[in-house]
N, C-alpha and C positions, 0 to 999 in steps of 0.2 A: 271283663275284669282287667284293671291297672295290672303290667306286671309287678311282680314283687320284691321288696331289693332283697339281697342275699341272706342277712343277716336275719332278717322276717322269712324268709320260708324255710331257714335253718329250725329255726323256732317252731314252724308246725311240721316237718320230718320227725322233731325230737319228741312233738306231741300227740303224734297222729295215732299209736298205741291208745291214747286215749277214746279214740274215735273209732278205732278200730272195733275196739272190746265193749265201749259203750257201759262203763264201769257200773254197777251195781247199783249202784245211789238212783241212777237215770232211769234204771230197769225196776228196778221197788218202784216208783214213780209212777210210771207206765202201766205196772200191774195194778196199782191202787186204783187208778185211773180206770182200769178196764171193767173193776167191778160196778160199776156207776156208769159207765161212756161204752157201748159198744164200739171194740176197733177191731180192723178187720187187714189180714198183710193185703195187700194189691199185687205181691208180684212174689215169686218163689223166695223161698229162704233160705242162703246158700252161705256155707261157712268160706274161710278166705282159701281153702283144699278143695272148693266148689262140693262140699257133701251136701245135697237136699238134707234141710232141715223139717221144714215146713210147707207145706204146696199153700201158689195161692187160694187167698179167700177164706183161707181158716183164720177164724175169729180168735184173737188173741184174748188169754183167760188165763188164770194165778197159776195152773198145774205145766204151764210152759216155763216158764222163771226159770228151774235147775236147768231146764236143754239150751237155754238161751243163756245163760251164766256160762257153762264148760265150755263155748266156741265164739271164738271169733267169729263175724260176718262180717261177708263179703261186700253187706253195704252197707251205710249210715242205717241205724233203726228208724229212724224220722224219716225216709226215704221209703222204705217198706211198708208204713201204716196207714192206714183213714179213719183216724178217728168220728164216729158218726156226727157231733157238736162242734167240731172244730171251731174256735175263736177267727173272725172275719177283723180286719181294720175296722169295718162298722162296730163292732161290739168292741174294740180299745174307746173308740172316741165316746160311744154312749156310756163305758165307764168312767172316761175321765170328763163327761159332763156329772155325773153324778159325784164323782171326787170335789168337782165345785163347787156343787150347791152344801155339799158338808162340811168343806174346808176354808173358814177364814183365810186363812196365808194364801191358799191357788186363789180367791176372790180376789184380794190383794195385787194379788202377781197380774192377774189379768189385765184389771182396772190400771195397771202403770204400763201396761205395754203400749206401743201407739197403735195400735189396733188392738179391744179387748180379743179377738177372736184368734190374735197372732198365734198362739202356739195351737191352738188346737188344728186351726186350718194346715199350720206347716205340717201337724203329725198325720193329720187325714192325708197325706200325699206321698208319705211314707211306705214303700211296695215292699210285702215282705212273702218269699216263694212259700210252700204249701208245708214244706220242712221246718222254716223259720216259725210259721203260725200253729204248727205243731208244738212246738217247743212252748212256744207263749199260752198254749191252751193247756199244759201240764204245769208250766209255771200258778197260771190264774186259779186251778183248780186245786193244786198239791199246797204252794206258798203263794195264800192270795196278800199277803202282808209285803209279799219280795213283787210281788206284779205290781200292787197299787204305787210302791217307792220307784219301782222303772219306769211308770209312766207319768210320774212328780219328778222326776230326774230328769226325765226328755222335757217337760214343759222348763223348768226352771232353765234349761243347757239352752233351749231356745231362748228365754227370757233374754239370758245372758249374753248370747250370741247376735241380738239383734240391739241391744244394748253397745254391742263393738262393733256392731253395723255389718255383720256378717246377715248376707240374705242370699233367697233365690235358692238353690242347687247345694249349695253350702249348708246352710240353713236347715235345709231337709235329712243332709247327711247327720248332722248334730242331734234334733230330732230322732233319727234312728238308732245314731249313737248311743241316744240315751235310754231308749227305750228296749235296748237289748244289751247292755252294759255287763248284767248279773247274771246271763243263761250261764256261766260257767258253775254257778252255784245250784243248780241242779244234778249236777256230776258230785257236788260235795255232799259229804255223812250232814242233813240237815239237823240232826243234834250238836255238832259243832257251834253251832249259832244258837243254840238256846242252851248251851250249857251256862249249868249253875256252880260248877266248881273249875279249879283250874285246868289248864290247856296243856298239854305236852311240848314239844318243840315239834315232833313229830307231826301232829295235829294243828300247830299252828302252819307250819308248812304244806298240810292240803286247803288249807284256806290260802293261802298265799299263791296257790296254784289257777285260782278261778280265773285269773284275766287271760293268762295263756290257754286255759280251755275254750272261750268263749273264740278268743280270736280263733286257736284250730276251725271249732264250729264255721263261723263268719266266714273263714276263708276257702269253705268248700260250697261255699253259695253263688253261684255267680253273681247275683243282681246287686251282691253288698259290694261295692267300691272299696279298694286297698284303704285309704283315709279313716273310714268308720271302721275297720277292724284293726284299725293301728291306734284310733281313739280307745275302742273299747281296751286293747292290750296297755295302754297307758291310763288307765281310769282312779290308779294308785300309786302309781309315780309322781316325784315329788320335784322341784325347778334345783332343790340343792342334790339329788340322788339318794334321798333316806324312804325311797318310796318302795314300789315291787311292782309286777316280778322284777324285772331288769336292774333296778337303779340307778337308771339312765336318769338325766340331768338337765338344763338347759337346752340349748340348741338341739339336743338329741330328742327333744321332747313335741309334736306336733303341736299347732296352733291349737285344734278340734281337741285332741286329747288334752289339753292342759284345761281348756273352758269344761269337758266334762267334769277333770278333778275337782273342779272349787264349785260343778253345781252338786256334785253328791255330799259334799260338805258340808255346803248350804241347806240343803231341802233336809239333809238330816237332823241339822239344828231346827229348821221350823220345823219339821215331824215331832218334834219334843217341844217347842217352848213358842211363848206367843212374839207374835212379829216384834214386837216392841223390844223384845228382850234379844234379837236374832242378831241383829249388827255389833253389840257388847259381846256375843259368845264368836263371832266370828273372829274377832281382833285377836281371840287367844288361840287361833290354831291357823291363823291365812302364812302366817313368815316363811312358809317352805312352798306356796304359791308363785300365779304366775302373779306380778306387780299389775299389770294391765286390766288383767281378768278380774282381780280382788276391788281394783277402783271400781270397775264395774258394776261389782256388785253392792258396794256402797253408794253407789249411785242411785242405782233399782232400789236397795231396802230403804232409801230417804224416801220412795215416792210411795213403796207399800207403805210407809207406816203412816204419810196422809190419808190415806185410803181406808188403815183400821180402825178409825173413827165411829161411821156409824154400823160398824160389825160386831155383834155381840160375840164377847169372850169371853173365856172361863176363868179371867184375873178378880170379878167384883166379888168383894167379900174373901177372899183366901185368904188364907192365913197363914202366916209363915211361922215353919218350925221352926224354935227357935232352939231346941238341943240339937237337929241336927247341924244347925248353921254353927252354933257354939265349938261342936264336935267337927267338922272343918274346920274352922278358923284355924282349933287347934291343930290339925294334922298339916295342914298348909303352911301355917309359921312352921313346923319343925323342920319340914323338908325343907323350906328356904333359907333356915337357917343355917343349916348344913350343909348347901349349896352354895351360900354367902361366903362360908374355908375354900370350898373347890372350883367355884367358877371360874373366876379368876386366871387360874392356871391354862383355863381350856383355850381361853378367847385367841391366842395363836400359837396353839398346840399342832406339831408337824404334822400328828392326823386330822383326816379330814374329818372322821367319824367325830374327832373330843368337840370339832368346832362345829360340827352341827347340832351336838347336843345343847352346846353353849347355846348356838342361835336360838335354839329353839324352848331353851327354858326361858333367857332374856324375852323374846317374843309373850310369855304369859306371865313373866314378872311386868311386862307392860300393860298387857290387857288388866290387869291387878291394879296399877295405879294409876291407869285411866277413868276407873272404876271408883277412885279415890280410899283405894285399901294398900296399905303399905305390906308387903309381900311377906316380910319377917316378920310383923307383930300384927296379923288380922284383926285379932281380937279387939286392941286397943284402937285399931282405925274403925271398926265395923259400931263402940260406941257413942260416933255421935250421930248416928242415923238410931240411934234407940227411941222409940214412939212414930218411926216414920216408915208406914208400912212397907210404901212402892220402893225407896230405896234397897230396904233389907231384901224384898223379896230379890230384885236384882242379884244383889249381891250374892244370895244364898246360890241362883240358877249360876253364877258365873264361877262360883266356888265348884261350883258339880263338875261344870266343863271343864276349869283348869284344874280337878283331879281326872277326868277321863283323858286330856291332853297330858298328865304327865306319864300315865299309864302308855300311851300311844309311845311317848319318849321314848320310854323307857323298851318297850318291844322294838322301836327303831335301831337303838343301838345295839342292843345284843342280840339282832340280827344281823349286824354286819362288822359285831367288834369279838372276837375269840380270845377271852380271855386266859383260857385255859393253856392256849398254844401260845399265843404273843411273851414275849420275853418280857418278866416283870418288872416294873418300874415303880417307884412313888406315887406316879401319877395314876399309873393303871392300876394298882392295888387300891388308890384313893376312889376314882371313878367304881369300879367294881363294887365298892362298900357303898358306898352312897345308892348305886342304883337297886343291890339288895335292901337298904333301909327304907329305899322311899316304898318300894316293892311290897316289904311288911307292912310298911304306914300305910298303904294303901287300903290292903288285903285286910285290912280292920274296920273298913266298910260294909265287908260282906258282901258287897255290888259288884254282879259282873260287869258291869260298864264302865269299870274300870280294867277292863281288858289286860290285865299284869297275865304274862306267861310266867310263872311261878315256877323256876325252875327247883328241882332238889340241890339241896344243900352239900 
């Protein structure tokens, strides 16, 4: 293993508590697991006061949970187990054959690489110890939705990465990167991610917690290389600092980790929308990207969308809603219009916080009228596409994403703007009101994908 600079193994001292205790989340997991998977300890069970727990070879079962909750152990749980099915690298790659043959977009992505075979050959090379593949057989079996996006994450990060002419050794790290991105979300309450009502701040900060667990993880592996768990720790940081954990910035930010950011961006948009539509959804959320990484990827979606031609897709015959599109248009002029009083003010505003919200609204007021919808009055741009199916449906899909991007906004800065402490201004009394308004206007979707942390009033 690289050593580690200081600053990063500050960061797993602060988080090794986690790894110690092996939180809850990870142990439900494991139990659910055991009713289905016979697993069995391999080696004594011994708390961090060295008290015998458990002798080897007793078969791990639901009425152990409370003894294994009240004590620390004195090793990684992945360390102590055999699961009898355990997930093999043969069994990722025969799943991500089958992801192919299901999914136009990976057909897509294949067909533009210069070898179809590139990502999957780079992931088959991918060595992961007997702990890691632990982990990825609870993943696969608990959250097969979060398994099948890690191994659509790793193909696209390659995609991507060989698109900037990253190969060989590199290549493979990227690869791994990506395919083990999200074990910190194993450790998280997986009702956080499917809830239907709003988030606490509290709750929003165990989510915000998952890249730092992951890296902890990563870094007590030896075979994963410093690089790949400093990608994975940056997989949500952003090139201006509105990302997490850190909100670390430019230069502070790796090559590897910056190319995984904009492939889980990406692969998230195609997981929802069809290739055609995926370069217009990207233009409203790339401006806090890396500039290099983002060409690249418009590079690769100009050659998938030759390629979606003779792939049957689920666009013939849809039909687009037209009161939800109506009901957009309208929520979208109002927050822009509102924004149209405040922006203004931001664009060299002494914090750095007012100017990245700036940035980042400007950024999907452009994706809006690249799109040819004028951002304060949708409505009236969106009627001369009336009778013209393919357009509106665009429009409608781009309307979704620049309200799940203003949502994203909006959690960015009242994550790193304290209004309550900072001394009141015009400006910050202004700002504060706008982002409760857009917040409500939001929240009148009833969609959690619009991600508003809805704080009490």
């Amino acid at each position: 293993m690289v050593s580690m600079p200081v600053r990063l193994l500050c960061l797993v001292q602060d988080f090794n508590f986690m790894l110690a205790s092996y939180d809850r989340f990870y142990l439900e997991h494991v139990i659910e697991l055991s009713k289905t998977e016979k697993i069995v300890f391999i080696d004594n069970v011994l708390t961090d006061k060295n008290m015998m727990l458990l002798e080897r070879d007793t078969v791990f079962n639901p009425h152990i949970y409370d003894l294994l909750r009240k004590h620390k152990l004195q090793k990684p749980l992945d360390d102590l187990i055999f699961v009898s099915h355990r997930l093999e690298m043969s069994d990722v790659i025969a799943r991500i054959w089958l992801l192919i043959k299901q999914t136009p977009y990976l057909q897509a992505l294949c067909k533009s690489l210069p070898q179809r075979e590139l990502a999957v050959n780079t992931i088959s090379h991918v060595a992961l110890s007997i702990v890691l593949l632990n982990k990825l057989t609870v993943m696969q079996r608990r959250l097969p939705d979060l398994f099948d996006h890690s191994i659509q994450v790793a193909m696209m990060a390659v995609a991507i990465g060989s698109e900037l002419r990253v190969a060989g050794p590199l290549l493979t790290m990227l690869a791994t990167a990506g395919l083990l991105h999200d074990l910190g979300e194993l450790h998280i309450n997986p009702q956080l991610y499917q809830a239907k009502t709003k988030l606490s701040e509290t709750e929003w900060r165990e989510i915000y917690t998952h890249p730092l667990i992951a890296f902890a993880i990563l870094n007590q592996c030896p075979e994963i290389p410093i690089p790949v768990a400093k990608a994975v720790l940056e997989h949500h940081e952003r090139m201006n600092g509105s990302g997490y954990p850190q909100g670390f910035s430019g230069n502070k930010l790796g090559h590897l980790g910056r190319i995984l950011a904009v492939a889980e961006v990406v692969t998230a948009i195609c997981q929802k929308e069809p290739v055609a539509q995926v370069a217009t959804l990207f233009k409203s959320c790339n401006s806090n990207l890396d500039d290099n990484v983002v060409k690249a990827v418009h590079a690769l979606l100009r050659r998938m969308i030759t390629q979606i031609s003779p792939i049957k897709t689920d666009l013939a015959g849809a039909v687009v809603d037209t009161a939800e599109l109506s009901q957009l248009c309208r929520m979208v002029t109002r927050i822009m219009r509102a924004w149209k009083k405040l922006g203004p003010t931001l664009d060299e505003h002494p914090m750095e916080r007012a100017r990245r919200l700036f940035e980042r609204i400007t950024q999907i007021q452009y994706s809006l009228l690249d799109a040819g919808v004028q951002p304060d009055d949708c409505e009236e741009s969106v009627k001369k596409f009336v009778g013209e199916t393919e357009p509106l449906r665009e429009i409608l899909t781009l309307l979704r994403e620049v309200c799940f991007q203003l949502g994203a906004a909006i959690n960015e800065t009242q994550r790193g703007w304290n209004f309550n402490a900072e001394k009141k201004s015009d400006t910050t009394i202004a700002v504060d009101k706008w982002l409760r308004q857009t917040r409500n206007t939001l929240n009148q979707l009833g969609n959690a994908n619009s991600q508003i942390d809805e704080e009490e009033d």
